[in-house]
N, C-alpha and C positions, 0 to 999 in steps of 0.2 A: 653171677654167682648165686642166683635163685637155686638153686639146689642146695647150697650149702645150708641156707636157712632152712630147707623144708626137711632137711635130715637131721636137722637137731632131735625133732620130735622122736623121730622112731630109733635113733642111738641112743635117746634116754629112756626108750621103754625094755630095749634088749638089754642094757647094761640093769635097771630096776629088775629086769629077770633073771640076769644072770647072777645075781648078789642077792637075788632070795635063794635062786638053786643053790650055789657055791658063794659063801658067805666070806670064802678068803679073796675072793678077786676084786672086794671092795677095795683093795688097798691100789692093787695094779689100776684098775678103772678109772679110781680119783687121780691117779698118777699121772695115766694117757691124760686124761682130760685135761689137766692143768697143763700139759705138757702142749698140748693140740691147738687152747685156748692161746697161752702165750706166744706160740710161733704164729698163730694164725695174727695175732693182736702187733708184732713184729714187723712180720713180712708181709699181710694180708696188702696192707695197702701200696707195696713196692709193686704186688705183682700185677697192674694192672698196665 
């Protein structure tokens, strides 16, 4: 799951652009995230 860590980096640079472009999709974005965060914190470790 080496890729998942190394795509943190560049989801957080799209999302920091995309919420300077469109300053409403900070809300959605926090949302995934938290949302992404917990199911991965969940089931991350079932799915091995």
């Amino acid at each position: 799951m080496h890729y998942l860590t190394s795509a943190g980096p560049l989801v957080s640079l799209i999302a920091g652009i995309l919420i300077l472009v469109v300053p409403r999709l900070l809300n959605y974005i926090v949302a995934i995230y938290l949302i992404v965060i917990g199911l991965l914190g969940l089931f991350g470790g079932h799915l091995h």
